[in-house]
C-alpha positions, 0 to 999 in steps of 0.5 A: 507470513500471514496477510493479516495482524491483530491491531494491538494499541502500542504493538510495535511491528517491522514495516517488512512485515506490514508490507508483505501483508500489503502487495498480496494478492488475493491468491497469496502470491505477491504482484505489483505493475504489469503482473498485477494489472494482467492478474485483476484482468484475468479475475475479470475474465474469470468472473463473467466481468465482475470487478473484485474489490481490492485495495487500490495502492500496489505500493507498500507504505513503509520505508524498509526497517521503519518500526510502526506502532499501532495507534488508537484515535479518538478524534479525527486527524489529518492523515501525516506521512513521513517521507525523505528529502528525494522522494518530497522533491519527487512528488513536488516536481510531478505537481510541476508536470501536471503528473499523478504525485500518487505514483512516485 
């Protein structure tokens, strides 16, 4: 699977596809939570201390088998998310407890 696709307007892809191109590290290999933060730490290292660029979400943004169509803008507009009922209360109740409603 490879980490980058060719935007093609009106080109329907899975969300599985889109998403292994998202949670891929720089090596090829997929990380998330504590083996990605132990990875970026060891690039540091590797680097003499130097943060490499890399996209700050470890989350993939598709729900499995959502089909996204690529899309051409031609004015600004509002980001728009679709999420479920429990994932909506989630993030509303995070705001309650003062909590990042990114994380959830």
């Amino acid at each position: 699977m490879s980490t980058q696709r060719d935007f093609v307007p009106g080109m329907e892809h899975r969300a599985e596809n889109i998403k292994a191109g998202q949670v891929t590290d720089r090596d090829g290999l997929p990380r998330v939570d504590g083996e990605k933060t132990a990875n970026d730490l060891l690039l540091k290292q590797q680097s003499g201390g130097i943060d490499l660029p890399y996209w700050g979400t470890q989350r993939p943004a598709w729900k499995e088998g959502t089909v996204v169509t690529d899309k051409v803008v031609d004015q600004p507009r509002t980001m728009t998310m679709v999420i479920d009922q429990r994932r909506y209360d989630a993030i509303k109740f995070s705001e309650l407890k003062d909590q990042n409603p990114a994380s959830f």
